[in-house]
DOVO-372182 format. One record per residue: residue number from 1; residue in one letter; x, y, z of N, C-alpha, C in turn. Coordinates in pm, 1 decimal. Layout:
N
seq  type  n.c1  n.c2  n.c3  ca.c1  ca.c2  ca.c3  c.c1  c.c2  c.c3
NUM  a  X  Y  Z  X  Y  Z  X  Y  Z
...
This chain:
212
seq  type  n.c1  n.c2  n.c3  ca.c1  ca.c2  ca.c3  c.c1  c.c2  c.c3
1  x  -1247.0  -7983.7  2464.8  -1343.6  -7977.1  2355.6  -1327.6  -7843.7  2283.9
2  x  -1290.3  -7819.0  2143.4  -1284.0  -7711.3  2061.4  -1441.5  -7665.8  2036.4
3  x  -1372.1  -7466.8  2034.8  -1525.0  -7468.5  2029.7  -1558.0  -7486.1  1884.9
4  x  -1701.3  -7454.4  1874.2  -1786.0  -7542.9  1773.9  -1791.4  -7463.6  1646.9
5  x  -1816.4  -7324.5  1681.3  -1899.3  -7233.9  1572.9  -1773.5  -7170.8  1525.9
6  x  -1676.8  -7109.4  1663.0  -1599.6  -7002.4  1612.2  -1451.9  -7027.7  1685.5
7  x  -1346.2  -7044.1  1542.7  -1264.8  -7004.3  1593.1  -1174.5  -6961.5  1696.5
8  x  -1059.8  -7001.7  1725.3  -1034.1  -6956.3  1866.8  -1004.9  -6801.4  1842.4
9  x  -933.8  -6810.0  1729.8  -839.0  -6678.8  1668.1  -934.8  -6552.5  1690.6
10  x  -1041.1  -6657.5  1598.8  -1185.6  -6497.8  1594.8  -1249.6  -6469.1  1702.8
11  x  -1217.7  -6532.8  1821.7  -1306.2  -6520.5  1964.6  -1326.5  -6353.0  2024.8
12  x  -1414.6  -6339.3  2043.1  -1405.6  -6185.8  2111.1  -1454.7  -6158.5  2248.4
13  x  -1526.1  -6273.0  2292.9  -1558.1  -6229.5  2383.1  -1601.0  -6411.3  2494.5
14  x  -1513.5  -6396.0  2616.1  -1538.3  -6509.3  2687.7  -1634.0  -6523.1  2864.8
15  x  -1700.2  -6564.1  2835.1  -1792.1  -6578.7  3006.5  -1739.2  -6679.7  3034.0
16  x  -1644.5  -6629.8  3154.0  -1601.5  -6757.9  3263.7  -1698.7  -6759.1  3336.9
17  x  -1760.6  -6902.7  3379.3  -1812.6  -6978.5  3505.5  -1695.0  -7062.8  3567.2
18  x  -1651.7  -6990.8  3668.8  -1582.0  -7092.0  3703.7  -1626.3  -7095.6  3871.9
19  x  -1725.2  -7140.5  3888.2  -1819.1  -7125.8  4062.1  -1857.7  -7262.7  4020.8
20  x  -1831.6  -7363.2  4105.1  -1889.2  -7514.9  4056.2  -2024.5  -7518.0  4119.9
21  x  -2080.7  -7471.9  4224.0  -2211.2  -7447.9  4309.3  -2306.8  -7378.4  4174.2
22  x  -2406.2  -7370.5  4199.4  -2480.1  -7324.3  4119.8  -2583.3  -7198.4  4177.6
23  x  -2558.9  -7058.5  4145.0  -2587.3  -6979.9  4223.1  -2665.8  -6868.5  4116.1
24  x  -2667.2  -6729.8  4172.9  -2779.5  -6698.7  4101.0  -2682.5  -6593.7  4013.8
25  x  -2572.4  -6563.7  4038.0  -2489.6  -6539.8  3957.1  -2504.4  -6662.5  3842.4
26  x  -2476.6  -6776.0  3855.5  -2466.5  -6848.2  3743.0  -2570.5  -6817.6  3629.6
27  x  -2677.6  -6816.6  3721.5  -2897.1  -6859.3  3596.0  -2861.7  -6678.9  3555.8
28  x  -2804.5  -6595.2  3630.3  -2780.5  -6462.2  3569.8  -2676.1  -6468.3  3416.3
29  x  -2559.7  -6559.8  3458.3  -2467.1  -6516.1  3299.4  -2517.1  -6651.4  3233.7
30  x  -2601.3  -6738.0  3263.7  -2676.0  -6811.4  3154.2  -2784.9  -6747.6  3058.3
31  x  -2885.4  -6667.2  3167.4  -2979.1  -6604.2  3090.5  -2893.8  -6445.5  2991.6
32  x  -2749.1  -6416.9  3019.4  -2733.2  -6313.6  2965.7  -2650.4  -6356.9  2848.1
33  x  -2564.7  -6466.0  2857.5  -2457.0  -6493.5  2726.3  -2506.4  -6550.3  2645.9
34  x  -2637.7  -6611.9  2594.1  -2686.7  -6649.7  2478.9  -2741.3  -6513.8  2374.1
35  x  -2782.6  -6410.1  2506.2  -2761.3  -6255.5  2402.9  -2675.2  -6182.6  2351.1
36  x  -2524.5  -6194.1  2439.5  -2397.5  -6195.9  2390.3  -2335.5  -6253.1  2304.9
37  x  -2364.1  -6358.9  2294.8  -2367.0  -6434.5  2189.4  -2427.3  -6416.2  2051.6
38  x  -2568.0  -6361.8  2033.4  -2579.7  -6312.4  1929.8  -2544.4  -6179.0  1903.7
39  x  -2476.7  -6084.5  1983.2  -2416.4  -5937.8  1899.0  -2223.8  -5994.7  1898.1
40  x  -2196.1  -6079.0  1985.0  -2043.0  -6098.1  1957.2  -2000.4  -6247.5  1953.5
41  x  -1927.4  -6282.6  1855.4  -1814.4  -6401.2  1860.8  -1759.4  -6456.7  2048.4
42  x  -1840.8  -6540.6  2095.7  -1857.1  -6546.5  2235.5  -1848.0  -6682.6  2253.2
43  x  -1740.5  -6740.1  2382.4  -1772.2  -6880.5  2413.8  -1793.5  -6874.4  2544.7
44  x  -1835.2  -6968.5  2627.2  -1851.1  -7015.1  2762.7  -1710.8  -7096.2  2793.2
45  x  -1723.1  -7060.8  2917.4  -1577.4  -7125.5  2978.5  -1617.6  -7225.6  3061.7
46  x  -1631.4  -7319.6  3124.1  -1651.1  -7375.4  3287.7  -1765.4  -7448.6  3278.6
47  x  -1853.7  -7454.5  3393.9  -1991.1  -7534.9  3404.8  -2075.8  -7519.9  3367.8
48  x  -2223.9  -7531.0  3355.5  -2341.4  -7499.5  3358.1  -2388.1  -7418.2  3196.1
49  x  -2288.8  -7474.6  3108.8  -2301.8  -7364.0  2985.6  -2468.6  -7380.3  2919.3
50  x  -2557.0  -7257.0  2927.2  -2650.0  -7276.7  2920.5  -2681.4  -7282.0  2674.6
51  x  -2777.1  -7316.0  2671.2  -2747.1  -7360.2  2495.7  -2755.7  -7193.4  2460.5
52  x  -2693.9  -7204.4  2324.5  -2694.2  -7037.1  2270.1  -2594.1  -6978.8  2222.1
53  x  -2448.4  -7064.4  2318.8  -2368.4  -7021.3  2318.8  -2248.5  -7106.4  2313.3
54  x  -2164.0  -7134.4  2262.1  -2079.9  -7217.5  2210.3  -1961.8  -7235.6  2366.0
55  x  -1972.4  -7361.1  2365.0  -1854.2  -7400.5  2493.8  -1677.8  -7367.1  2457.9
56  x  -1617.7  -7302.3  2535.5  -1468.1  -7367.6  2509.8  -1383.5  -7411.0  2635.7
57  x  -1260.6  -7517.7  2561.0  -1224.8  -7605.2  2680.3  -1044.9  -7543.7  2700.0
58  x  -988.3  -7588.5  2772.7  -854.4  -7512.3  2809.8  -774.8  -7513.2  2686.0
59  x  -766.9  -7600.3  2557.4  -752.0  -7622.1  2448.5  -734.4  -7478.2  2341.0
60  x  -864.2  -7481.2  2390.6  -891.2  -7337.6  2284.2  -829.7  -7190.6  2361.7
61  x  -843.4  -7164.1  2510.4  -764.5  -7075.3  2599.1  -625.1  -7079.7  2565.5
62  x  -550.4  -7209.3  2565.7  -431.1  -7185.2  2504.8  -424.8  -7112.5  2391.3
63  x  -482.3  -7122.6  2304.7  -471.5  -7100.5  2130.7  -444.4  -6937.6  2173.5
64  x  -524.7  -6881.0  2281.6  -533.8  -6755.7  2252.2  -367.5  -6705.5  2286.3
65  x  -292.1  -6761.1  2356.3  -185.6  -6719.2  2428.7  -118.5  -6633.2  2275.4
66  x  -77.8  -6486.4  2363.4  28.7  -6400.8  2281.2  -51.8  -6361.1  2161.8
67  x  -209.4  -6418.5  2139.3  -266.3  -6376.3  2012.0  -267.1  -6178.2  2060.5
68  x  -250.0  -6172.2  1883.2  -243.9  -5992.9  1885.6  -367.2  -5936.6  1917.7
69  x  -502.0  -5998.1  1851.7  -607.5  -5897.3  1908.4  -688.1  -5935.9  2017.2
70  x  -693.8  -5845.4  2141.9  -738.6  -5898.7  2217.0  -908.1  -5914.5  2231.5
71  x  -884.9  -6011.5  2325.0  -1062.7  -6075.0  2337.8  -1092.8  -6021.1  2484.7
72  x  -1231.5  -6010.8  2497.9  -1286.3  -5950.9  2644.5  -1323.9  -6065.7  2738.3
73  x  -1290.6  -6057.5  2872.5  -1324.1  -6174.5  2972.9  -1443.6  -6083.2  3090.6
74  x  -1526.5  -6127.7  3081.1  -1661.3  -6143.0  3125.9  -1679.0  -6180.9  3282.9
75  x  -1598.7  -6083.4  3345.4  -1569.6  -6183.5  3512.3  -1702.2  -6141.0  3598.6
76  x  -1774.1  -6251.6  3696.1  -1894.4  -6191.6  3790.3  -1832.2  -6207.7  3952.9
77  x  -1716.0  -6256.0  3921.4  -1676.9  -6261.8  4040.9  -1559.3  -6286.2  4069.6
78  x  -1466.7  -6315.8  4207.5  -1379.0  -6247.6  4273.3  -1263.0  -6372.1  4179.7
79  x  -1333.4  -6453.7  4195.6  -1222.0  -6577.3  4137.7  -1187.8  -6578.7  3942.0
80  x  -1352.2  -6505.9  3903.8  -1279.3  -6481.3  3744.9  -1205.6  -6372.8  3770.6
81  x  -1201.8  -6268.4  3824.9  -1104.7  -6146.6  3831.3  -1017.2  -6193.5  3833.0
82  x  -929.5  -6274.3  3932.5  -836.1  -6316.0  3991.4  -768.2  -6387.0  3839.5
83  x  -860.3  -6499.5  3789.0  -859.9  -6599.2  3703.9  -748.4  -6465.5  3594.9
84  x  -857.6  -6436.9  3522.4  -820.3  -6299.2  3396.9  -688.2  -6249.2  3438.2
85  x  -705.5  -6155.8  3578.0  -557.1  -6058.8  3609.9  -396.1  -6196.6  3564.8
86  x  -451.2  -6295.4  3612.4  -266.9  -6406.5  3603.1  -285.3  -6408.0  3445.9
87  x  -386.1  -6459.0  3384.8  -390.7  -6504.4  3246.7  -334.0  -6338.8  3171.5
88  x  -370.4  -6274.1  3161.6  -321.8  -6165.8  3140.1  -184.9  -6130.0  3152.0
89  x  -97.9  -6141.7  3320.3  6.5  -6096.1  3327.1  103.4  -6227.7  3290.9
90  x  35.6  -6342.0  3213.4  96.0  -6479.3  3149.4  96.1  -6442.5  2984.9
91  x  26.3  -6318.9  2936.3  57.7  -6305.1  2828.6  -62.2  -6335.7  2765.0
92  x  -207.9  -6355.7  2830.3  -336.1  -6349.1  2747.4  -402.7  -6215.1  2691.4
93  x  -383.8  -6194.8  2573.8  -441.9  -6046.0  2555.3  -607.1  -6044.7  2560.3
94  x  -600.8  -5993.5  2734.8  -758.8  -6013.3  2789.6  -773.8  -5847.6  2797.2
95  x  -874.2  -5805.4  2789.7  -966.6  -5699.0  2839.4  -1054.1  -5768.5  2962.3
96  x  -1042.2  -5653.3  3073.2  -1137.5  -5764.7  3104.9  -1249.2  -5681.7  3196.5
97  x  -1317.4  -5728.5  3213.3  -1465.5  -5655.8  3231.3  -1529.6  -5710.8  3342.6
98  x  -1578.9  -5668.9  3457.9  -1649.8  -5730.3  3589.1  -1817.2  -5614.3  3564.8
99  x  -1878.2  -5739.5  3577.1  -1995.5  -5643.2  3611.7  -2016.9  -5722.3  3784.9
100  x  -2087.4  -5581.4  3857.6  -2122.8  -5640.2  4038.3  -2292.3  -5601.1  4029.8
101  x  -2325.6  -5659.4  4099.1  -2488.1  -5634.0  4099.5  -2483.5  -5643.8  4284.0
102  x  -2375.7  -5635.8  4306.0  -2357.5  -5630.5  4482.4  -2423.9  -5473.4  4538.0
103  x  -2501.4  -5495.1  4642.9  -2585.7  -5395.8  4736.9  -2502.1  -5398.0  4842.0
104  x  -2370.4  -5383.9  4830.2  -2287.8  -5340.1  4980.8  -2133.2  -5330.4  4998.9
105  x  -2075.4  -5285.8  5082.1  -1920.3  -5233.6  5075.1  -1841.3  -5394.0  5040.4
106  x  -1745.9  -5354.7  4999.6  -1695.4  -5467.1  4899.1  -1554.2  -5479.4  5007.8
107  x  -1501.7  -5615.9  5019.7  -1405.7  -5627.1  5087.6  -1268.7  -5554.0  5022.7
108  x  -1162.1  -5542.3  5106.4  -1045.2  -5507.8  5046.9  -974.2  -5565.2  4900.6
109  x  -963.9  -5681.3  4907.2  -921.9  -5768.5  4770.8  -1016.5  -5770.2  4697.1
110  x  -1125.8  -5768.8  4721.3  -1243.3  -5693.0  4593.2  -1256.9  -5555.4  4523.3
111  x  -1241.2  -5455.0  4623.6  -1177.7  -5340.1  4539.8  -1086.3  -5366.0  4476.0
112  x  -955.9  -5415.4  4564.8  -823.0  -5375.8  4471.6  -857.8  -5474.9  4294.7
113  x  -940.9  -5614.6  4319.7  -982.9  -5609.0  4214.3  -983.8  -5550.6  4077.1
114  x  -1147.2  -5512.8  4139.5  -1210.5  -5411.9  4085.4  -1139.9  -5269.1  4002.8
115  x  -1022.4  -5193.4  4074.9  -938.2  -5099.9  4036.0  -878.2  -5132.5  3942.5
116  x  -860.0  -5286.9  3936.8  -769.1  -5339.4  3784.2  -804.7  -5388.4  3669.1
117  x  -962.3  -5391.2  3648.9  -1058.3  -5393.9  3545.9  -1007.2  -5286.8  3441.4
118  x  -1031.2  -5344.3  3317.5  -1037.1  -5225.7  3209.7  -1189.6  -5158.9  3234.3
119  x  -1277.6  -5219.8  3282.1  -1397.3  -5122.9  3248.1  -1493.1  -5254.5  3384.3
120  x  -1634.0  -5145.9  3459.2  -1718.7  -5207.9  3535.4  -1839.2  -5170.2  3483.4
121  x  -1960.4  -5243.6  3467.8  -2068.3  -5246.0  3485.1  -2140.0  -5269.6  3627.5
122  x  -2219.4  -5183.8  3662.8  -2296.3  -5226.9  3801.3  -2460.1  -5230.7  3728.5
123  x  -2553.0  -5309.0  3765.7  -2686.0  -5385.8  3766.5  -2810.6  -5261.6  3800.1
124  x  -2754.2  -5156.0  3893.4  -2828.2  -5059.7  3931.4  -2747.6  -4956.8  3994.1
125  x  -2759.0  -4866.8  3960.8  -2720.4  -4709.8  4057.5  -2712.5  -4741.0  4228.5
126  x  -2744.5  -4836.5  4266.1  -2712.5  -4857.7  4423.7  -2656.9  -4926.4  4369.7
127  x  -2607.6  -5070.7  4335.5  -2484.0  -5118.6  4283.1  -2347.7  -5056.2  4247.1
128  x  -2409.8  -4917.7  4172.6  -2277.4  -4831.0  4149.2  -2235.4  -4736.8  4281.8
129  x  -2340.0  -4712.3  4365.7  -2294.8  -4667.5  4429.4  -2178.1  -4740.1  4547.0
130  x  -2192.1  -4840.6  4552.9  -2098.9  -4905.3  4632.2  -1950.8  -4942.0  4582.9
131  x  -1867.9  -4876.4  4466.2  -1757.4  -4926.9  4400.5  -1700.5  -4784.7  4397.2
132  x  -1608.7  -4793.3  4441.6  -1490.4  -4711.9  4450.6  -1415.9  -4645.9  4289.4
133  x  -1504.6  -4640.5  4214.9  -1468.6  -4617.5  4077.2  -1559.5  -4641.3  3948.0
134  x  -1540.9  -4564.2  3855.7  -1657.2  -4539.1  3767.5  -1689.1  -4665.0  3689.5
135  x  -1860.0  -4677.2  3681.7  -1900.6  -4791.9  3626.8  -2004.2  -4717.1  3561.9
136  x  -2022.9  -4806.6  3447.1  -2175.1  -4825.5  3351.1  -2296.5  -4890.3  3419.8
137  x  -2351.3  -4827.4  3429.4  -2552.1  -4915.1  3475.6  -2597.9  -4980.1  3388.1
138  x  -2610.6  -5079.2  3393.0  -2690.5  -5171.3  3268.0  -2751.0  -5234.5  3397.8
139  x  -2877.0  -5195.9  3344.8  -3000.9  -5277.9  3436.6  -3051.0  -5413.7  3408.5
140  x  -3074.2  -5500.7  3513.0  -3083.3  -5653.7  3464.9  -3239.5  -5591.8  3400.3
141  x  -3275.1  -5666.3  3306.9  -3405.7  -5702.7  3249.2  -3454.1  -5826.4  3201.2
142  x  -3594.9  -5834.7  3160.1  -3641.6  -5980.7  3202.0  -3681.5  -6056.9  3011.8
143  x  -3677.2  -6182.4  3001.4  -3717.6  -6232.0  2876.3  -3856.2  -6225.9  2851.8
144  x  -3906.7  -6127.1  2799.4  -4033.1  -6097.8  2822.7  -4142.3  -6246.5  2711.1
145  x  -4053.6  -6271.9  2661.6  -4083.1  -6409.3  2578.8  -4122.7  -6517.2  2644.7
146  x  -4021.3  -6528.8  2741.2  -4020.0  -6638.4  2830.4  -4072.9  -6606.4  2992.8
147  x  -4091.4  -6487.9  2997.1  -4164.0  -6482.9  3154.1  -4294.8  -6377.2  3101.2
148  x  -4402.0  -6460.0  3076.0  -4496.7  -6382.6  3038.9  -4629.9  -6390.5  3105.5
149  x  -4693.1  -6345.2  3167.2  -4822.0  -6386.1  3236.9  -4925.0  -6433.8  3243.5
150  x  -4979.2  -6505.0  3255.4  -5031.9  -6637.6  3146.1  -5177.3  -6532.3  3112.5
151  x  -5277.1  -6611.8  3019.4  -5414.6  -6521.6  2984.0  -5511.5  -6551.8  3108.5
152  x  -5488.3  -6625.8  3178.6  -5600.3  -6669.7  3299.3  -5518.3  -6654.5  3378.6
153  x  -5446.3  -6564.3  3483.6  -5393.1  -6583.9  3626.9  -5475.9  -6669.3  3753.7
154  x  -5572.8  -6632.1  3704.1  -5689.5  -6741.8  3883.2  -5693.3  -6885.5  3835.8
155  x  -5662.9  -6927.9  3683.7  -5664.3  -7060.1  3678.6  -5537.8  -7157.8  3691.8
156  x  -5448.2  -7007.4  3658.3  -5296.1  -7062.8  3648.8  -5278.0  -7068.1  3795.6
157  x  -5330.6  -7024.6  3862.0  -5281.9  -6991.5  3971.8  -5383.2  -7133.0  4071.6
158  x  -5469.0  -7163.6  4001.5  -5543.8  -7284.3  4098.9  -5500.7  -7392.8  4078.5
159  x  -5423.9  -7427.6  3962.4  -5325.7  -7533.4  3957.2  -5218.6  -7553.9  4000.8
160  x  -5187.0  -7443.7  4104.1  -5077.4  -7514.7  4205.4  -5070.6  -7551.1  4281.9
161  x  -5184.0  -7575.6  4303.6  -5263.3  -7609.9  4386.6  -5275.5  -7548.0  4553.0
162  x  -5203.2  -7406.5  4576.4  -5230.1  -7380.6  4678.4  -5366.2  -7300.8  4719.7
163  x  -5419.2  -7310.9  4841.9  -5476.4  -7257.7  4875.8  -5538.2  -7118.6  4857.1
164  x  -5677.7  -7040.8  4793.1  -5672.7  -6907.1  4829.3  -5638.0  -6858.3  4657.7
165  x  -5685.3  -6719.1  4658.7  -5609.2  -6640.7  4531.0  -5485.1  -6596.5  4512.0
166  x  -5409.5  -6547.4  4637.5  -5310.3  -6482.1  4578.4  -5165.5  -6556.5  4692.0
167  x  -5000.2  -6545.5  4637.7  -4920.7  -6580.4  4723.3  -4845.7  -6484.5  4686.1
168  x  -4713.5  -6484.7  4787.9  -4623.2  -6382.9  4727.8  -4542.7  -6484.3  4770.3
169  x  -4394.0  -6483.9  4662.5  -4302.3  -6565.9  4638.5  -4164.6  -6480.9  4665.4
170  x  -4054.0  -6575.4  4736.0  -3913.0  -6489.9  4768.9  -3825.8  -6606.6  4720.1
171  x  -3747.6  -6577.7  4604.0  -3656.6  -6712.0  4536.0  -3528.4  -6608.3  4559.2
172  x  -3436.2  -6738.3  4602.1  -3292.4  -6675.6  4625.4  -3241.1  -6728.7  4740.2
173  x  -3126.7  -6742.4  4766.0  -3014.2  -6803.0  4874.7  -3124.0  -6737.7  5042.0
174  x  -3143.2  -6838.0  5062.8  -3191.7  -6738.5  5222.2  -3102.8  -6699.3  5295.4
175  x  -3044.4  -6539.9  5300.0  -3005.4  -6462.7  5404.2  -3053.9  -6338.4  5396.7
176  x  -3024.3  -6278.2  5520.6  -3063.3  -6163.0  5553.1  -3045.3  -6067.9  5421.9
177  x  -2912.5  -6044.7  5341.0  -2912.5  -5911.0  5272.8  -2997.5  -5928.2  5164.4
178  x  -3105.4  -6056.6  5149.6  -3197.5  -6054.9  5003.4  -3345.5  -6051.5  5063.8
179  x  -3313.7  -5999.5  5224.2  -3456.6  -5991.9  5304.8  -3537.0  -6136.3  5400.1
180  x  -3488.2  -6261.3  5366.1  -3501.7  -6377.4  5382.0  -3598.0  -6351.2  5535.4
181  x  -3533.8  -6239.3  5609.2  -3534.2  -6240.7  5730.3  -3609.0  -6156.7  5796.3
182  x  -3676.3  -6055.1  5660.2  -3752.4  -5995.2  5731.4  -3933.6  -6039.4  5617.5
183  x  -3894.7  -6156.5  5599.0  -4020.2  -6150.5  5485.7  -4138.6  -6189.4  5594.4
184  x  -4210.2  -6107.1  5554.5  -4351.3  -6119.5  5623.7  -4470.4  -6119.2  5516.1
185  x  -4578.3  -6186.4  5558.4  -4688.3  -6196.3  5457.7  -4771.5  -6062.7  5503.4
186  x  -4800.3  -6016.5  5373.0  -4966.5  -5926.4  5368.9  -5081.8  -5952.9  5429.4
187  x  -5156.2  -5861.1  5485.1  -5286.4  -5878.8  5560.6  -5374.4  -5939.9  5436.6
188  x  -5474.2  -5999.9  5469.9  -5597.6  -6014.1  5393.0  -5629.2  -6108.7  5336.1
189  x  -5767.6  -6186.7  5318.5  -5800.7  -6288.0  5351.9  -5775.4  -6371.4  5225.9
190  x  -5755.5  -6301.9  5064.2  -5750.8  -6381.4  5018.9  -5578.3  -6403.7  4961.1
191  x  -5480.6  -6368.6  5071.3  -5367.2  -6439.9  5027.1  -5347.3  -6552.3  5107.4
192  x  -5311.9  -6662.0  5018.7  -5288.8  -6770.8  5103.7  -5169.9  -6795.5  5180.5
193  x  -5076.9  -6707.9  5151.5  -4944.6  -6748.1  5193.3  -4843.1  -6727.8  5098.9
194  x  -4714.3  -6739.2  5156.5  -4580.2  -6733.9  5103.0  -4449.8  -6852.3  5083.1
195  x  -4383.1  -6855.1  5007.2  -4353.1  -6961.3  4917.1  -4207.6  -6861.8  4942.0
196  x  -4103.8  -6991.2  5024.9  -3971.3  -6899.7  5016.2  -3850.7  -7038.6  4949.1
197  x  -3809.0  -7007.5  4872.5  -3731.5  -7116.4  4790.1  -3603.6  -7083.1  4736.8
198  x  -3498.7  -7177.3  4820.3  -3369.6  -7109.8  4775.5  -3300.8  -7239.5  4881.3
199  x  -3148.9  -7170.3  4852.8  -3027.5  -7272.6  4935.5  -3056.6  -7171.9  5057.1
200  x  -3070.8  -7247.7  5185.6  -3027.8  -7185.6  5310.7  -2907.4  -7193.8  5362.2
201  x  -2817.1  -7083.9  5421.7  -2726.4  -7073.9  5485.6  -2745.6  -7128.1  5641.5
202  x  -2637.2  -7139.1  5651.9  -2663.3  -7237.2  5801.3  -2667.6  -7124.0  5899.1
203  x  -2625.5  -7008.0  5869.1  -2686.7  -6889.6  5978.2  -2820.2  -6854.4  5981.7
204  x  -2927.0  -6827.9  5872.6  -2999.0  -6796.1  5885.0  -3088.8  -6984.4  5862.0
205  x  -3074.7  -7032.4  5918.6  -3158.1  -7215.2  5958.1  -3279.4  -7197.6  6012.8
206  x  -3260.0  -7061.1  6142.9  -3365.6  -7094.6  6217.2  -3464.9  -7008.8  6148.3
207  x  -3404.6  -6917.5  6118.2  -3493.0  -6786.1  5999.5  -3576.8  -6899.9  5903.2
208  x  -3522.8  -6983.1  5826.6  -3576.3  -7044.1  5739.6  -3679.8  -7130.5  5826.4
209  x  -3643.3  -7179.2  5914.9  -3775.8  -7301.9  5946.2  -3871.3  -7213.6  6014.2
210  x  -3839.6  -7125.6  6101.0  -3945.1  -6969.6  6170.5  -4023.1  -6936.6  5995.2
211  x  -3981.7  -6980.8  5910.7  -4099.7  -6949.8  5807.3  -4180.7  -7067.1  5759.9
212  x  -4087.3  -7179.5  5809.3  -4187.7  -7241.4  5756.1  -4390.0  -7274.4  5773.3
């Protein structure tokens, strides 16, 4: 499928998805490339292309082959790196760009990666601190449009019907390094409880049902 709006020629800038699972990397470069999209000439590559942002199919990737000005590739992970570095040494004039929002030492083939980026972004200063080489901080931030707090919280909040005034909520893959494992509820009488929602790993199984 050609993309729609722009040009292959004029393309400047591409977000590969290429993770067929649907993870939080993904709802991360969905909620971020429809803003990319409006400061640059930007398509989506792969699955899950969220609207905003114009799709392209292997069709239009060809077109780019041997083009003179190069376009930037948008990698979040080990397999777009990988993806970019061949397309590149095949003659794609890629820039290519990894941002990590990772909280921990990075395996061997992830550095060496990483070392072959034209440029890194890390998510937070502990993010940067874990990469073996200089990165930009760009802090995730939120659609304040779209996540806004409603004008009644005790009513919004009695239609979910749980129990009690207050819950505290943990969304994300359940394992240990996002806390899964050490989540414990607050004292006091008027929280009702906790709400943990995500894909479980089959290591942490018993962690997950010990909460239920």
């Amino acid at each position: 499928m050609p993309i729609e709006n722009t040009p292959a020629g004029e393309l400047e800038l591409i977000v590969p998805n290429l993770h067929r699972r649907y993870s939080g990397v993904t709802a991360t470069n969905r909620m971020v490339a429809p803003k990319l999209a409006s400061m640059f000439r930007a398509a989506w590559l792969g699955s899950h292309r969220p609207d905003g942002i114009d799709a392209m199919g292997l069709g239009d990737l060809l077109r780019l082959w041997r083009r003179a000005r190069p376009v930037i590739w948008h990698a979040r992970r080990n397999d777009e790196m990988i993806a970019g570095l061949m397309l590149r040494a095949l003659g794609w004039p890629l820039k290519l760009l990894f941002t990590s929002a990772a909280q921990r030492h990075h395996t061997w083939l992830t550095r060496w990666l990483i070392r072959n980026m034209d440029a890194v972004v890390a998510t937070s200063p502990l993010s940067a601190s874990y990469l073996k080489r200089e990165a930009t901080v760009v802090m995730h931030g939120v659609d304040t449009d779209r996540y806004t707090p409603p004008a009644d919280r005790a009513a919004a909040f009695a239609e979910s019907g749980l129990p009690g005034r207050y819950a505290i909520g943990c969304f994300g893959r359940v394992r240990a390094q996002k806390g899964s494992d050490v989540f414990e509820l607050l004292p006091g009488e008027d929280l009702a409880g906790g709400i943990v929602r995500g894909v479980e790993q089959h290591q942490l199984r018993a962690v997950a049902k010990g909460l239920a």
